[in-house]
C-alpha positions in Angstrom: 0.0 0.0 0.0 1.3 3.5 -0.6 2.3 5.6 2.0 0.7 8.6 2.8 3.1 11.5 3.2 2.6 14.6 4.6 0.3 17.6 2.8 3.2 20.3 2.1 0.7 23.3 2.3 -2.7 23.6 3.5 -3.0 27.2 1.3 -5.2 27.2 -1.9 -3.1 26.4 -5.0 -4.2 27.6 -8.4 -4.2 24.7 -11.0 -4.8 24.3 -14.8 -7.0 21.0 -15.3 -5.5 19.1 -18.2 -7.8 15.4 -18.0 -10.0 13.7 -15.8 -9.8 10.1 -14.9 -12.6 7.2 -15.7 -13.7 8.4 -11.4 -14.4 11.8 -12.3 -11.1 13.7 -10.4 -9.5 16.1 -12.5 -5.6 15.8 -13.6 -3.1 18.9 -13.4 0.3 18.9 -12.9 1.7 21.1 -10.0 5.6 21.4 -10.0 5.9 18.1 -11.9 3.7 16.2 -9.7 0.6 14.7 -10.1 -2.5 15.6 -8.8 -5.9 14.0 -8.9 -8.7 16.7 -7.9 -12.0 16.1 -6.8 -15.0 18.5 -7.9 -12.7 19.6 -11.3 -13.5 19.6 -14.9 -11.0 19.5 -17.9 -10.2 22.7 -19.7 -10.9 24.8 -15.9 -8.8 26.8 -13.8 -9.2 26.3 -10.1 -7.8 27.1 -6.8 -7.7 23.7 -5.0 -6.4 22.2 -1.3 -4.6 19.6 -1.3 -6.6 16.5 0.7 -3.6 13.7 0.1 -0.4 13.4 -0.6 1.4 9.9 -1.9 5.3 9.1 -3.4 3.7 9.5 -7.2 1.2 11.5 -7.1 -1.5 14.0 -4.3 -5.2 14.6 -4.3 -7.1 17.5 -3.7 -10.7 19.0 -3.3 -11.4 22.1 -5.3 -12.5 25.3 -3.2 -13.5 28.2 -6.1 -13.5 27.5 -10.0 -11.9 30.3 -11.4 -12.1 29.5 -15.2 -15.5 26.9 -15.5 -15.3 24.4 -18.3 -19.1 25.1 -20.5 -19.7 21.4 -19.4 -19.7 22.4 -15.5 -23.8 22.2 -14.3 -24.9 22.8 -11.0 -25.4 19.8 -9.4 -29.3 18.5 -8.7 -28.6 17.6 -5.2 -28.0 19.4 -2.1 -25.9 16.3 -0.7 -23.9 16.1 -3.9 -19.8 16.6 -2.6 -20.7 14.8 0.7 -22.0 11.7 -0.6 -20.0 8.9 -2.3 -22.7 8.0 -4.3 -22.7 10.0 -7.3 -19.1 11.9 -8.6 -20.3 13.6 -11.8 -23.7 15.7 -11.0 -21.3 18.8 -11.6 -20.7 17.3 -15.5 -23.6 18.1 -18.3 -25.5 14.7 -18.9 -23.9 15.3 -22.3 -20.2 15.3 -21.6 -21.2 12.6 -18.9 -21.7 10.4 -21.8 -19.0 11.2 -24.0 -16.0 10.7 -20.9 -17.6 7.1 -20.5 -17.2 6.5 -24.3 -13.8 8.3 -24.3 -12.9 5.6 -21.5 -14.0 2.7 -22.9 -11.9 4.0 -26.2 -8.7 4.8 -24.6 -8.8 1.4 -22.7 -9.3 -0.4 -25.8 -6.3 0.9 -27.5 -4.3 1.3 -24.0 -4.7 -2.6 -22.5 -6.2 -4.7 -26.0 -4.3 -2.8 -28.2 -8.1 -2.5 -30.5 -10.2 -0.2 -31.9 -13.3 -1.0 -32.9 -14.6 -0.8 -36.9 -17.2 2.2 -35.4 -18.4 3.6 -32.4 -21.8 2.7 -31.1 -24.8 5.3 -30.9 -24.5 5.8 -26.8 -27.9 4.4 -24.9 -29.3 6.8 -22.7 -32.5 7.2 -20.4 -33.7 8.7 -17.5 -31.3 11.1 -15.0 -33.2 10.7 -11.9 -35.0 8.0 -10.4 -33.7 5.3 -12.2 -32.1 3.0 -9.7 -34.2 0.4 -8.5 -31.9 -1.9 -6.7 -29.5 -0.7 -4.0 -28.0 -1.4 -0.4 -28.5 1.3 1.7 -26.3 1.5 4.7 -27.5 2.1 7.8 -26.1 3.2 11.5 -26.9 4.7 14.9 -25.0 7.9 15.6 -24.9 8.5 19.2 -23.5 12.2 18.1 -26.5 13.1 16.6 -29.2 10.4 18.5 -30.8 8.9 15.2 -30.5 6.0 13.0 -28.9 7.4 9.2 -29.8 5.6 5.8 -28.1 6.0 3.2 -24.8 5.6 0.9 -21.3 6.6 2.6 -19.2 9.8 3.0 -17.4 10.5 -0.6 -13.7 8.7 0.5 -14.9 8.0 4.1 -17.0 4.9 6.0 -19.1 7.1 7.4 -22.7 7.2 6.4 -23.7 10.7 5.2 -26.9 12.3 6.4 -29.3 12.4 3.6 -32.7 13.8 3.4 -33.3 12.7 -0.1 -31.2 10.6 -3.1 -32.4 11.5 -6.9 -31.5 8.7 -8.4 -33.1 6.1 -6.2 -36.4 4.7 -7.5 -39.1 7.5 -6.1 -40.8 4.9 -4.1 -37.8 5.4 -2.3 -35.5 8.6 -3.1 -37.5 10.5 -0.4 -37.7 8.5 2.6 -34.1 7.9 3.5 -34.8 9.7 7.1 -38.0 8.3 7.8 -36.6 4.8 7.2 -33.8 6.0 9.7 -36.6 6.8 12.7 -38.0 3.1 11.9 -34.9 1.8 12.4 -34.5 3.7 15.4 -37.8 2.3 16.9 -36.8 -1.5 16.4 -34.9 -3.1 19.3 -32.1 -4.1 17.7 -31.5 -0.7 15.8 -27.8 -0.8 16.9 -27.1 -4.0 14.9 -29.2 -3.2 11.8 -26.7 -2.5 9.3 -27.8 -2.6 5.8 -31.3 -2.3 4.1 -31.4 -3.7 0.4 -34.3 -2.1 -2.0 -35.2 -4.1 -4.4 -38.1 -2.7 -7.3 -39.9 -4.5 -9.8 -42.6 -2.8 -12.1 -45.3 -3.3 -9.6 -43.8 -3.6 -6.4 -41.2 -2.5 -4.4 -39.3 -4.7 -1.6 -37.4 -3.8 1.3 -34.8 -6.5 2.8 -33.9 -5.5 6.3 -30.5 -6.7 7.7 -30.8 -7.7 11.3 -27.6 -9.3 13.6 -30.2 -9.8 16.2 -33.5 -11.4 16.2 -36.3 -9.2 15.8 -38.9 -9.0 18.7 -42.8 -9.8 18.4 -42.8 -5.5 18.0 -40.3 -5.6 15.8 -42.1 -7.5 13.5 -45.3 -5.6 13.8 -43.5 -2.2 13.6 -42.2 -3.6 9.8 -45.3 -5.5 8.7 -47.1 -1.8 9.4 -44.5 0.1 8.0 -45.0 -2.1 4.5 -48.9 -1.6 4.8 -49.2 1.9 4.9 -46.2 2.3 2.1 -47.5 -0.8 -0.3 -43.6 -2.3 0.4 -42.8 -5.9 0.2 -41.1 -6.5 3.6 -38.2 -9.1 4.4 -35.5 -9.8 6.8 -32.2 -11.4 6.3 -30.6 -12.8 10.1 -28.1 -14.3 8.4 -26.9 -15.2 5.0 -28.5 -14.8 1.6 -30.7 -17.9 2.4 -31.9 -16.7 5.3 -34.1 -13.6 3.3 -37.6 -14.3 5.1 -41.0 -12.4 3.9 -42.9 -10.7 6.7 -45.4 -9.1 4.8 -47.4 -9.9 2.7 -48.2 -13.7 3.2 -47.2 -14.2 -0.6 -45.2 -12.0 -3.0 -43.6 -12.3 -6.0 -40.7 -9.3 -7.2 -41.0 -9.3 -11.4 -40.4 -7.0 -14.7 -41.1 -7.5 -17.9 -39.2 -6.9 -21.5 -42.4 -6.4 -23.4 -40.8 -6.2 -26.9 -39.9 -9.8 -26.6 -43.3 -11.0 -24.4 -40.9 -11.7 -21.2 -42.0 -11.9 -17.6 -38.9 -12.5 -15.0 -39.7 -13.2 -11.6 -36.6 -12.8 -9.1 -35.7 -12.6 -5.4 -34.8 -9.4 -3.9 -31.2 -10.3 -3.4 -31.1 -11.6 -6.8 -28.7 -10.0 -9.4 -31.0 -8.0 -11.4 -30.1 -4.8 -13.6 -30.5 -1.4 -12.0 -31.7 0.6 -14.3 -34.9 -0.8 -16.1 -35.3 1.4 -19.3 -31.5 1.2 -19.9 -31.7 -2.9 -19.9 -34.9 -3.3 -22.0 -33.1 -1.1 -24.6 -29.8 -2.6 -24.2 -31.8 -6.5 -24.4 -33.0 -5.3 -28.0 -29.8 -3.8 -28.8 -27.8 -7.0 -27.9 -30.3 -9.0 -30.1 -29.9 -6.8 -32.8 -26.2 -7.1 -32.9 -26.1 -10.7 -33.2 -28.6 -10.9 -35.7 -30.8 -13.3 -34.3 -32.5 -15.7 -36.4 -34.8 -19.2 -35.9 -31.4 -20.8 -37.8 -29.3 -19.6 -34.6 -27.4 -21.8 -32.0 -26.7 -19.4 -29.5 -24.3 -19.8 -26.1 -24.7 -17.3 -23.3 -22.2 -17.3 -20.4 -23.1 -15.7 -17.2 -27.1 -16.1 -17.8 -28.2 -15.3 -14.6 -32.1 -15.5 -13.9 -32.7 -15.1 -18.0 -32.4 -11.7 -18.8 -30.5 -12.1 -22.2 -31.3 -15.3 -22.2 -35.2 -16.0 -22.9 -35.5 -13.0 -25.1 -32.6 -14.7 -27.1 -34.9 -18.0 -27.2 -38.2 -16.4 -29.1 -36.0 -15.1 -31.4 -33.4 -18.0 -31.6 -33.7 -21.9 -32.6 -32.0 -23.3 -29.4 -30.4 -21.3 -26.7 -27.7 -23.0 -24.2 -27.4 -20.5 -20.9 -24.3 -21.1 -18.2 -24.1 -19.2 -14.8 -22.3 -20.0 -11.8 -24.8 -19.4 -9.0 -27.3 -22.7 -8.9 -29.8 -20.2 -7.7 -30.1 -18.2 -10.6 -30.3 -21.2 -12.8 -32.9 -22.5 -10.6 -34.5 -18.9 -11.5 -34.2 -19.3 -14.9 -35.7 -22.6 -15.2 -38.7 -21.4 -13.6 -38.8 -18.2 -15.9 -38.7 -20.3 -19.1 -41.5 -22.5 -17.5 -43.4 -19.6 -16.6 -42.9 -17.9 -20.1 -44.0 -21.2 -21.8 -40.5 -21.3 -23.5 -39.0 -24.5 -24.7 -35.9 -23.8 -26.6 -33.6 -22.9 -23.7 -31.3 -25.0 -21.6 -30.0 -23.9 -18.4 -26.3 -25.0 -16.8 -24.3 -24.5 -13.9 -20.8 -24.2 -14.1 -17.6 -22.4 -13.0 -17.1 -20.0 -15.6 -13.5 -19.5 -14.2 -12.5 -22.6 -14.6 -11.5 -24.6 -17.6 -14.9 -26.0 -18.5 -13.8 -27.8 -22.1 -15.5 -31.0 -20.5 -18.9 -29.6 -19.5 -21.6 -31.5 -21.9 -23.0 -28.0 -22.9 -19.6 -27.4 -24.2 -17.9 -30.6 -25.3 -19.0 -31.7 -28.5 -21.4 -29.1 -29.0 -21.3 -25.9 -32.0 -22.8 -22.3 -31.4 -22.6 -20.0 -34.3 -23.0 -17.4 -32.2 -22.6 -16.4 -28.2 -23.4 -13.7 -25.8 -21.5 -13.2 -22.5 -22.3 -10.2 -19.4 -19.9 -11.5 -16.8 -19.1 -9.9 -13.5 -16.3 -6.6 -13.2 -13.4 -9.4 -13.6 -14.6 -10.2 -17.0 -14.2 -13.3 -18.6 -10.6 -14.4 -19.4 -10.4 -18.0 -18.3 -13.6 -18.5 -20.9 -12.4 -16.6 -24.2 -9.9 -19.2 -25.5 -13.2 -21.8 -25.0 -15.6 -19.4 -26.7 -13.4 -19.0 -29.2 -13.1 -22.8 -29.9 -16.8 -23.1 -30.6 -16.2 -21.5 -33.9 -18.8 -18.8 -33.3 -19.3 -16.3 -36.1 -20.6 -13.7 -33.7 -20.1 -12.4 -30.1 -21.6 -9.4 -27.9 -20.1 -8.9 -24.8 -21.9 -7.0 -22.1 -19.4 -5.7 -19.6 -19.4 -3.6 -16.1 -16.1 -2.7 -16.4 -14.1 -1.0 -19.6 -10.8 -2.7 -18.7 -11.6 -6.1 -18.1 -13.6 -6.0 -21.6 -10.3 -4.4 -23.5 -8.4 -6.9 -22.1 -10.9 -9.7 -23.5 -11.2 -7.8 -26.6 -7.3 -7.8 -27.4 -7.2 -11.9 -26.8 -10.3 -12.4 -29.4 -8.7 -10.2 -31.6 -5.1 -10.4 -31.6 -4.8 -14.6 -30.6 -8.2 -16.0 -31.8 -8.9 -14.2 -35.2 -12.1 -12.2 -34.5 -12.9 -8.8 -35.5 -14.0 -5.9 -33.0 -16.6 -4.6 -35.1 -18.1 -2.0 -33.4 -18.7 -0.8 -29.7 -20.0 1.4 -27.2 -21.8 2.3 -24.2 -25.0 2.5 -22.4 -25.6 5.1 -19.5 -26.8 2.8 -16.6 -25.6 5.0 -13.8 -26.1 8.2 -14.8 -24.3 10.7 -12.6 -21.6 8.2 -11.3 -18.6 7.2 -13.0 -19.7 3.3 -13.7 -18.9 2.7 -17.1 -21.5 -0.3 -18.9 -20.5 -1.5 -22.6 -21.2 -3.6 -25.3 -19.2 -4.4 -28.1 -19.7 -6.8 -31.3 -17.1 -9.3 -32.2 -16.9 -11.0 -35.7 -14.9 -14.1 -36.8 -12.3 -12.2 -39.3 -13.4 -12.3 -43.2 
């Protein structure tokens, strides 16, 4: 770990901003040095304290813009500097977008040595109460005598005091403090730690994280809370398994992908996209991209509950889906029952592990694959997708590096084509970069 060193002044210093990295901190260079500030904007002057000071490099926090880039906005929220939760609601929603394409550009060409045949039209949505799955922290400050709920301090584990988030679904965005005094009324409110919201289209669930066993009143105090709201209400005591409904009797979390006639159903803890209008569009765009046709033999690695997976099957003539968590393959079984779709098998395997054995592998042909893995991408899978001689690939990735790094192994070692790419806006206002790029067997 690098050693922090001490700050050499605590007076404003005036710097010229020169870049920003992919988290939204301005880059200048002060005396040869350096320095990563947070709240700057490319192209600005500003008069800055330094925050942090390392062997290669110091941070610091802006204090007056003296030159403001025409990108600089005034931020929507009145917590926006304090909380860790969004970095870029000072950027234009405009130049948002085009620094997350920039970044998934520049590591294309910087770690897979690629550039794709053309850039992808960006996907874009809603600003402001788009997120509808989140874990909300939450903690007792004897300082202030109440329970807080919300995302952490920017650079800090402290929870910061919210009165309202914007980009939280609005079921949601404006009750951060009043699900603080319900915590505060439970008995265990000292050992309540997290809250996870989970939103489907018609309902919106609450999982509530208790380290101690919730009273008879505790119980009622939540079962009320989610009747006067309309909330699903559950508690976790332990693990993931341990998720228990308390109200009502029977519930059942779900959205829908109407363009391709799709219900999923899915627990609240289950991975789910957070952004609904961004992952019905990017669904169709993936489908588009691979040219989908009843001919088709498709792969898709890291299936989870179906998302890609059954809209792929009423478009496709057989669809093979691989995930690692038995849970979500469980999920999507049910989901292709319960969508009255035939045409897609469902695996569970290791996808970081050498799975040239597995049946749905071995022996078997796909002319064409998708893949969405987790933020470590997929490397341990890309020499065995390339081996099933697919013509076409999309990958879906939630992290710009890991997919350049993929990228440069199907293109420089296995023969394929990076035909175009882009990115879609899932998290607007925070630095989270989501991609998609096609791949093509080289012509």
């Amino acid at each position: 770990m690098a050693r922090q060193r001490r700050i050499q002044t605590t007076e404003p210093v005036i710097a010229d901003i020169e870049n920003m990295t992919p988290e939204g901190q301005g880059i200048a260079r002060i005396a040869g040095k350096t320095v990563f500030i947070d709240g700057a904007l490319p192209g600005e002057q500003v008069e800055f304290v330094y925050t942090r000071s390392r062997r290669n490099y110091d941070e610091g926090r802006v204090q007056q813009v003296l030159s403001a880039s025409p990108a600089r906005v005034e931020p929507t929220c009145a917590h926006f500097g304090v909380c860790g939760g969004c970095r870029l609601q000072h950027v234009s929603s405009e130049e948002q977008v085009r620094l997350k394409q920039q970044t998934l550009l520049d590591d294309l060409a910087r770690i897979g040595r690629v550039t794709p045949e053309s850039v992808l039209q960006p996907l874009t949505g809603p600003i402001r109460g788009y997120r509808n799955k989140a874990r909300l922290g939450a903690r007792y400050v004897d300082k202030k005598e109440k329970v807080l709920v919300g995302f952490r301090e920017r650079g800090s584990h402290f929870l910061a005091e919210l009165e309202q988030c914007h980009i939280l679904t609005p079921e949601l965005g404006g009750r951060l403090p009043e699900l603080g005094d319900l915590v505060r009324r439970l008995s265990g409110y000292r050992r309540l730690p997290q809250i996870e919201v989970a939103a489907g289209d018609e309902q919106t669930a609450l999982v509530f994280r208790n380290l101690e066993p919730l009273t008879e009143d505790d119980i009622r105090l939540l079962i009320d809370y989610g009747k006067a709201n309309d909330f699903v209400i559950y508690h976790q005591p332990k693990g993931p398994d341990s998720v228990t409904l308390l109200y009502p009797e029977q519930a059942t979390l779900r959205y829908t992908l109407p363009e391709f006639d799709v219900t999923l159903e899915f627990l609240p803890t289950d991975f789910t996209q957070v952004n609904s209008d961004i992952n019905r569009r990017m669904v169709s765009h993936a489908l588009q991209l691979l040219e989908v046709n009843p001919d088709d033999r498709v792969l898709e690695l890291f299936c989870g509950l179906g998302n890609f997976s059954l809209p792929l099957a009423r478009r496709a003539g057989e669809v093979v889906g691989v995930e690692g968590e038995s849970d979500l393959i469980q999920r999507a079984r049910a989901n292709a029952k319960l969508n009255r779709i035939d045409n897609a098998q469902f695996h569970v395997a290791n996808l970081f592990e050498d799975t040239a054995a597995e049946p749905w592998l071995k022996k078997q042909t796909y002319n064409k694959v998708l893949l969405d893995p987790p933020r470590s991408g997929a490397a341990s899978m890309i020499p065995q997708l390339a081996a099933t001689g697919a013509q076409r690939v999309v990958y879906v990735s939630c992290n710009p590096a890991t997919l350049a790094r993929d990228a440069g192994e199907l293109v420089n070692q296995h023969g394929y084509r990076l035909a175009s790419a882009g990115i879609m806006d899932m998290f607007p206002h925070t630095a989270h970069v989501e991609s998609i790029a096609l791949f093509i067997k080289g012509e």
